[in-house]
N, C-alpha and C positions, 0 to 999 in steps of 0.2 A: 600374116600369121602372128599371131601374139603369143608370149612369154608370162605364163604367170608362178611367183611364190608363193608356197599357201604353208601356215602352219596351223597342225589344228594339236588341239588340246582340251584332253578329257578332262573333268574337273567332278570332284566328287566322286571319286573312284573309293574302291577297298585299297588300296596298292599305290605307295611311290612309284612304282615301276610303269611303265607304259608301252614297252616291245609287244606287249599283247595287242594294244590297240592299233598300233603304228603296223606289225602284222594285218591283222584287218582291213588297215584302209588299202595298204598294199596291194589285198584281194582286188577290192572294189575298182581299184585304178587299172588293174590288168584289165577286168571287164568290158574298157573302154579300148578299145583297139585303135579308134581312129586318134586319137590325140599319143603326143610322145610325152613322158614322163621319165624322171631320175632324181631319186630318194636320196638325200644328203643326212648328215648325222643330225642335222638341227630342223631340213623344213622337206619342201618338195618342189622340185620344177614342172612344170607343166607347159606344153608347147602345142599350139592349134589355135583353129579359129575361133576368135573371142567368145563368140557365143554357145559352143562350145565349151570351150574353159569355164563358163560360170556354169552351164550344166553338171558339168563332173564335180564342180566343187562341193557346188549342194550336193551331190550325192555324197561325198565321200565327207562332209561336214554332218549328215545322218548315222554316219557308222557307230559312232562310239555310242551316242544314246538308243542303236540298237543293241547296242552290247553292254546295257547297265550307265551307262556315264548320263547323272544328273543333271549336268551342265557343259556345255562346250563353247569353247573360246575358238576364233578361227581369224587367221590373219592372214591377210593375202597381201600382195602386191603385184602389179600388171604392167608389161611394157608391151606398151601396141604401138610398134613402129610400122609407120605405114608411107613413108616416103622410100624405100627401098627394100627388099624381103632381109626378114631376121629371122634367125632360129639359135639356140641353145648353142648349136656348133660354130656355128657363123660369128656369133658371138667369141666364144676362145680362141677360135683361129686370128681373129683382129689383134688378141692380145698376144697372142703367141708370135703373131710375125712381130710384134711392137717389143718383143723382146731380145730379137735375138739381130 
């Protein structure tokens, strides 16, 4: 299972503001039932099998230039561990015993 961060970013918008878009992609990602996801203030997590993950990206890297946006910037990052199962949780709980 792979772990990807995606930030996308409308560009050439009417609006500083972007909760419109970031709404949006929100939609598109629920649509996607098989993969896990969770929205942070800055990017998005995504969790599923790789090839998977780059499907939903492109989908949800299409959103904004359907909703008006010129131009879009999109950055990802991926961690595909694959010597032992990882997931999103898997991950914190590592950190979380390493704290206490």
């Amino acid at each position: 299972m792979a772990i990807a961060e995606i930030t996308i970013i409308p560009i050439g918008t009417q609006s500083t503001s972007l909760s419109t878009y970031v709404a949006d992609l929100h939609k598109e990602l629920e649509r996607h039932t098989d993969i896990a996801f969770q929205m942070t203030p800055m990017s998005t997590i995504l969790e599923g099998p790789l090839d998977r993950l780059l499907d939903v990206i492109r989908a949800v890297h299409e959103v904004p230039f359907t909703n008006g946006a010129q131009r879009v910037s999109t950055s990802i990052k991926i961690d595909d561990r694959r010597d032992k199962p990882a997931s999103m949780q898997q991950k914190m709980d590592s950190v979380a015993r390493k704290l206490t």
